[in-house]
N, C-alpha and C positions, 0 to 999 in steps of 0.2 A: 564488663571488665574481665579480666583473663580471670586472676587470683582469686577475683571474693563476689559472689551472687549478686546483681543490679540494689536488689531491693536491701545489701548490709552496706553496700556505696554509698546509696540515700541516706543510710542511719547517721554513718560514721560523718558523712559531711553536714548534716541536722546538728549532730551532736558536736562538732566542730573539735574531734580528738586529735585529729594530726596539726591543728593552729594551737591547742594547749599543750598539747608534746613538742610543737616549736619554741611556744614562747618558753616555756619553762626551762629546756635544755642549753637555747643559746641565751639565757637571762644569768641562767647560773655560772653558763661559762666565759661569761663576755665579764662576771664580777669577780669568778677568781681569778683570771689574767690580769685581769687589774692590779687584785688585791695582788698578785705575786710580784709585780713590779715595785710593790708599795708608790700605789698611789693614794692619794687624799680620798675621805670617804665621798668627797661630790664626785670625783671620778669614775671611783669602782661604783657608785649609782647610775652614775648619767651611761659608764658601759653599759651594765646591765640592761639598762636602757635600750638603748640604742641596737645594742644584737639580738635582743628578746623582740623586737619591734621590726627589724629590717629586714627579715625575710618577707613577715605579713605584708609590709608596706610593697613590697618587691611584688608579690602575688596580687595584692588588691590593685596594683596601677599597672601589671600587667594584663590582669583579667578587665580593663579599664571601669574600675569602680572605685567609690572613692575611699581613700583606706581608714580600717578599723579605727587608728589612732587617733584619725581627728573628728571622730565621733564620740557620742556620748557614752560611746562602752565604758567598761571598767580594765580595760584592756593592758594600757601601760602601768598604771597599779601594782600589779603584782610582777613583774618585773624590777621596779623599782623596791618594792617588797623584798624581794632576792635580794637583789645590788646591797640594801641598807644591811643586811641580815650579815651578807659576809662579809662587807665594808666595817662593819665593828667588832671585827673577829671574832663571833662569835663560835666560828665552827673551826675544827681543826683536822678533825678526822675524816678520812673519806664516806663513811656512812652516813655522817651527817650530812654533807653535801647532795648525799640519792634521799634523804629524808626531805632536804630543803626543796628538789626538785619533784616529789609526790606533792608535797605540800602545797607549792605554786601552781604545780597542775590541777591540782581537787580545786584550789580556790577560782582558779581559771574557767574551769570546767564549771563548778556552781553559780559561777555568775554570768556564764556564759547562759547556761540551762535556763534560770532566773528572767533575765533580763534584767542587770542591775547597770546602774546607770550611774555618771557623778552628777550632782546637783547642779543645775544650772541658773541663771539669773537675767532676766532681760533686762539689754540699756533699754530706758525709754528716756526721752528727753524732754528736761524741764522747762514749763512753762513761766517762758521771763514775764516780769511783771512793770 
């Protein structure tokens, strides 16, 4: 790469810092668009959502893989974390908002590192009698 040495390329894409600076930055601003419109808090969540998620999703079915979201990451999570946080107005100031998006990144980033996962459950099907 032109700008930054082969072997901090491997780091930064290991450590997956440009997907948690993604989702963090369009999470928080896909909730305050919402929230500025005043919409209901399933809105300003489900944006959050949706913009924290749709780049990834954009890159994962471009680079034809199947995307983060509908795997067992802890991916969508903290965007929805976002969305809820400004959905209940909690924040009003602009520092607050660059606090909320360190915060969704470091969680992002730790569970990324981690390998944290949401619980899952197998159907198995019952034996009629």
């Amino acid at each position: 790469m032109i700008l930054l040495p082969n072997n901090s390329v491997a780091l930064l894409t290991k450590w997956s810092i440009f997907d948690s600076i993604g989702l963090s930055a369009f999470s928080v601003q896909g909730a305050m668009y919402a929230h500025s419109i005043d919409l209901p808090l399933f809105a300003v969540v489900f944006s959050a959502a949706i913009t924290g998620a749709g780049g990834g999703i954009i890159r994962d079915v471009l680079a034809q893989k199947r995307p983060i979201v509908l795997r067992q990451d802890v991916y969508l999570l903290w965007a929805v974390f976002a969305g809820f946080i400004i959905g209940l107005d909690f924040l009003s100031k602009s520092y607050q908002f660059y606090i909320l998006f360190i915060i969704t990144f470091i969680l992002r980033h730790i569970s990324h590192r981690f390998s944290w996962s949401l619980p899952t459950r197998s159907i198995q099907k019952q034996k009629e009698e």
